[in-house]
N, C-alpha and C positions, 0 to 999 in steps of 0.2 A: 681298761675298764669297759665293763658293757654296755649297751646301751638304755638296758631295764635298770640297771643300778644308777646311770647318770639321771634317768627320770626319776628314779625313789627321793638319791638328795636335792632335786630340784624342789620336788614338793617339800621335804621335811625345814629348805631353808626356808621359802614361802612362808610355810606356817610358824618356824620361828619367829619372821619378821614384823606379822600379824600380829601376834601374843604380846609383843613387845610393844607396837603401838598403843593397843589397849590400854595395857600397863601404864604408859607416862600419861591416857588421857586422863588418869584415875588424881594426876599430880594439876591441883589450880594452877600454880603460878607457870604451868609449861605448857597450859594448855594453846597456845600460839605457836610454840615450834614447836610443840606435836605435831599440829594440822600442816604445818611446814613441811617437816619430813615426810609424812605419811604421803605427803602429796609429789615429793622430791621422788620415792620410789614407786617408779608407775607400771613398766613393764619389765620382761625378763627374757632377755633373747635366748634361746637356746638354738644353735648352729651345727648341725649332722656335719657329717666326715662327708667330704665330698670324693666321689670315683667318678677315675678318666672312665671315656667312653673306649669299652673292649671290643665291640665292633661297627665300625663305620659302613652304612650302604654305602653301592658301588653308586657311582654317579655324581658323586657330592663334596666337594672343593670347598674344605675348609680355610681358603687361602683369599686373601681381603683381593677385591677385583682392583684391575688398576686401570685406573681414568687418563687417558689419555688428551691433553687439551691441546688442539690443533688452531694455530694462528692464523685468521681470515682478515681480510680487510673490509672496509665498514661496507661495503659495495655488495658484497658478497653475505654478510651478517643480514644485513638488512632487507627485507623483501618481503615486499607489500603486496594485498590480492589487489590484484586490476578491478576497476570499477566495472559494475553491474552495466552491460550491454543490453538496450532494450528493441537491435537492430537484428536480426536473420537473415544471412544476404547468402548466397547462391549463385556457382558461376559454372554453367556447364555445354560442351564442347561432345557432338556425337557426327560421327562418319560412317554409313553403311556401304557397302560396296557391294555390285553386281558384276560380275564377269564371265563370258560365254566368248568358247574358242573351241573354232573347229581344225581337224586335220584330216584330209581326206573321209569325210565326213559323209557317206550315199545318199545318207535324207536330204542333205542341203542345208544351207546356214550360211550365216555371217557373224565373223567375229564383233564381239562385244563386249562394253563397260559402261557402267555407271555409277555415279558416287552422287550419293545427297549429304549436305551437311544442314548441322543444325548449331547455332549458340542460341544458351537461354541463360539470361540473366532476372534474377529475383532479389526482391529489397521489400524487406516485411517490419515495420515499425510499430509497436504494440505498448503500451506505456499505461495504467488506470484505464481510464474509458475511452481513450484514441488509437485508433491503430488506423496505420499507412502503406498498402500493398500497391506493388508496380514491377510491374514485368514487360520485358523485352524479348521478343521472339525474333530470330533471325533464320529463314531456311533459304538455299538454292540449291537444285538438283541438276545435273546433264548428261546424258546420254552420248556415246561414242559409237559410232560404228562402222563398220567397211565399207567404204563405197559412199559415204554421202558427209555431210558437214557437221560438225555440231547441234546441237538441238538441247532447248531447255528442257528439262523434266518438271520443274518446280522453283517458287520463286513468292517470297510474299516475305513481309514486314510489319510486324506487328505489337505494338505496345498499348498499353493497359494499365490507368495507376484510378485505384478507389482511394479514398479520403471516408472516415467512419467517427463517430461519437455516440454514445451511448449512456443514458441516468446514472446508472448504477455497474458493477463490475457485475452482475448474476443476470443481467438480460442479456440475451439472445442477439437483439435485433438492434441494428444501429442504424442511425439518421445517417445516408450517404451520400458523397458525391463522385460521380465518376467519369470518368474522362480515356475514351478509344480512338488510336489511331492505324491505318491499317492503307498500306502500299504495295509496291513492288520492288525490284532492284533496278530489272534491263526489259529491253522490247520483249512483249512477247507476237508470237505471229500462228496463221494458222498452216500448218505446213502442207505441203512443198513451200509456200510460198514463201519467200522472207522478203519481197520489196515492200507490203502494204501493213506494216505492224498493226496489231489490234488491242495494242495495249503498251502502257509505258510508265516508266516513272510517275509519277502523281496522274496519270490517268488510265484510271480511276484512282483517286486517293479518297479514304472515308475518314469522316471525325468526327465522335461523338461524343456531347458533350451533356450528362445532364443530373438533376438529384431525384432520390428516391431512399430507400431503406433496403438494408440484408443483412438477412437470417445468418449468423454464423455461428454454429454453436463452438462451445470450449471445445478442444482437443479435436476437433476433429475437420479431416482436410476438404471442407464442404464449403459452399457460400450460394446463397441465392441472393439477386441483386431485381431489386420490382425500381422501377422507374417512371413515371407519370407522364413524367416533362422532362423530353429526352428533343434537343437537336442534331439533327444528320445534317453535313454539311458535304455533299459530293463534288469535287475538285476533278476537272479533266482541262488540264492546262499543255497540252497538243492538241495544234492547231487547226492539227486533221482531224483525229475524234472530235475534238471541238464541233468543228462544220458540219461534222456527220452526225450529230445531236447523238451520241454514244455516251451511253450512262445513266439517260435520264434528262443529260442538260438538255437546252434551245438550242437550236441549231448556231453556232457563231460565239454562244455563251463561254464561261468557264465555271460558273459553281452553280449550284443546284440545292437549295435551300428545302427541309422538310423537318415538320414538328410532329411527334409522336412520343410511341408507349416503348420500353426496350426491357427485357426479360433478356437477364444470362443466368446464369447457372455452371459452376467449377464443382468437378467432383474427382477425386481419388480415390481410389482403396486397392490392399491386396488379397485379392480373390482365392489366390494359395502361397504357399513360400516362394518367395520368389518372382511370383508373377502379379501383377499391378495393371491394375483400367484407372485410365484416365479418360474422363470427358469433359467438354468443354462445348456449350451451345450457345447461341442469341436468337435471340427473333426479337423481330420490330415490325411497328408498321405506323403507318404516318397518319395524323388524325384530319388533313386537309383533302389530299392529292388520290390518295388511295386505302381508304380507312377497309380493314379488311382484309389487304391483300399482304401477306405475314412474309417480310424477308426472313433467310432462317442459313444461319451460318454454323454447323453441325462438326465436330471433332472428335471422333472416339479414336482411342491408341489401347493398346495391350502388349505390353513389356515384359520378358523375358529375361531375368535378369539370370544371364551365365556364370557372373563374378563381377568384381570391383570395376574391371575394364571392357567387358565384351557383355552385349546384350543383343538379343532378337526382339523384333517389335511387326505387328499390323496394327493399320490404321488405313481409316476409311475419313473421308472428307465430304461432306454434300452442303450445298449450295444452292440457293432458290432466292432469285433477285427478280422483282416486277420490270426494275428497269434494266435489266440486261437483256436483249432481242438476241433471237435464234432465224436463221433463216431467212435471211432477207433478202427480198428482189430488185434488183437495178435495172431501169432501161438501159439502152447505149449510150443514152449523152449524161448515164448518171444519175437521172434524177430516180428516188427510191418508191416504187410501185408499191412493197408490201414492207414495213417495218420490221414484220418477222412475229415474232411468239416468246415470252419468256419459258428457259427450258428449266429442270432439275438438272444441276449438274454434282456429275459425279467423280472423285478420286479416290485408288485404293493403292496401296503400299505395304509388301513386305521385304524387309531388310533382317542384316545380321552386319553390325558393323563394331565400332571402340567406343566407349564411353569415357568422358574423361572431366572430371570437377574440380574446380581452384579454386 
């Protein structure tokens, strides 16, 4: 039967069963299961011939997927996000090496080596309106060469922790306090000499300790540090500098007390891919003894970074201390005619060494 024919009798029973309703409404005592049936036939399903599908696209897996349920133990099911760290910490390890060797060589020369290392350690705590930064700096540099002894190149120790709070999370500027310390490792001397060291473990050792406010905006690797009330406390605890009133102290003293103003300033950025300035400056000066005369402790670096492990770097160091004397004149029996002159002192370094972070 076709399909226009199975539509004609659909309609013709329809309207049979219409006419027929009418009809019994037409009867009183039925008028109850009239509205009965009438209501009893509601709809009329009509269902087409269904066709398989004659062509199937390529690509398409009419076949039920199968789940495969793999038996873990609750160790391995279970596994939770580690809590929210509000610590930064930073642990890095860098060795530059210099080496010069000759072999029948016409110009002249003497075999050589040096290696500087560096560790820096960083711990940055940052949490609402508190944040806690502190760093440790570690260098020592030596020189090798033919014909003569050992010799330092470089040599300092230095740590650095701020403490910071802030109104609100969108200011800039935090109430801080800040706390520097800053030594040696071994003797240093003026060479040839090496009987009469000019320097040594905690002499000079500096400590600074004091509060003020810095500018640190978000994101970015800046800080300026203003300080008002700032204590320098100079330590030279050998007995020799001691006597020789070296640093600053009295003659015979060991610390050297001054109250002043202290401006640092931290800055980063990379200049191009790859390559990165860092500087790092202070100045101070003391509002008693020498109001005026600007200590100034200067660090600029420029990194090159080759890859993961090998990097090239310059940097330049300067130096300007009221109480460090240049040039000083002794009689014969010692006692000191001219105390000398504070000089600028200068250092500059290029390496190409390993880089390496834990």
């Amino acid at each position: 039967m076709t399909r226009p024919i199975k539509l004609l009798l659909g309609c013709f029973l329809l309207a049979s069963i219409t006419c027929l309703g009418q009809e019994r409404e037409k009867t009183p005592q039925d008028s109850t299961q009239v509205a009965i049936d009438s209501m009893a036939i509601d709809t009329i399903v009509i269902r087409w011939e269904q066709k398989k599908i004659d062509n199937i696209r390529k690509g398409i897996n009419l076949q039920a997927p199968k789940v495969r349920i793999q038996s873990k133990t609750l160790a391995q099911r279970a596994r939770f996000a580690s809590p929210t760290s509000f610590w930064e910490n930073s642990n890095q390890f860098t060795l530059d090496l210099t080496e010069t060797a000759f072999v029948n060589w016409n110009a002249g020369g003497e075999n050589a080596v040096s290696a500087l290392g560096n560790l820096n350690f960083t711990r940055k705590y940052k949490f609402a309106h508190t944040t806690w930064d502190s760093e440790l700096r570690l260098r020592y540099g030596i020189n090798a060469q033919k014909g003569r002894k050992l010799r330092k190149t470089d040599d300092f120790i230095k740590f650095a922790s701020t403490f910071g709070f802030r109104k609100d999370s969108t200011s800039k500027w935090f109430w801080s306090a800040k706390l520097n310390f800053n030594t040696q490792f071994s003797n240093g001397y003026k060479y040839p000499n090496r009987e009469n060291p000019i320097s040594r473990f905690m002499a000079p050792g500096y400590l600074l300790l004091g509060a003020g406010t810095t500018f640190n905006p978000e994101g970015k690797k800046f800080d300026l540090y203003l300080s008002p009330i700032t204590q320098k406390a100079t330590f030279v605890l050998d007995e020799n500098l001691s006597n020789q009133g070296a640093f600053g102290v009295e003659p015979g003293e060991r610390l050297f007390m001054q109250f002043g103003f202290l401006l640092t300033n931290n800055w980063e950025e990379e200049l191009f891919e790859n390559i990165f300035l860092n500087h790092r400056l202070s100045l101070y000066t003391d509002y008693i003894n020498s109001f005026g005369n600007i200590d100034v402790d200067w660090e600029i670096n420029l990194l090159f970074k080759v890859n993961k492990f090998i990097q090239a770097n310059i940097s330049g160091h300067l130096l300007y201390d009221d109480d460090i004397k240049f040039d000083e004149v002794t009689a014969e029996d010692g006692t000191v005619i001219d105390p000398g002159i504070p000089k600028v002192q200068f250092k500059q370094t290029l390496g190409l060494g390993l880089k390496y972070s834990f």
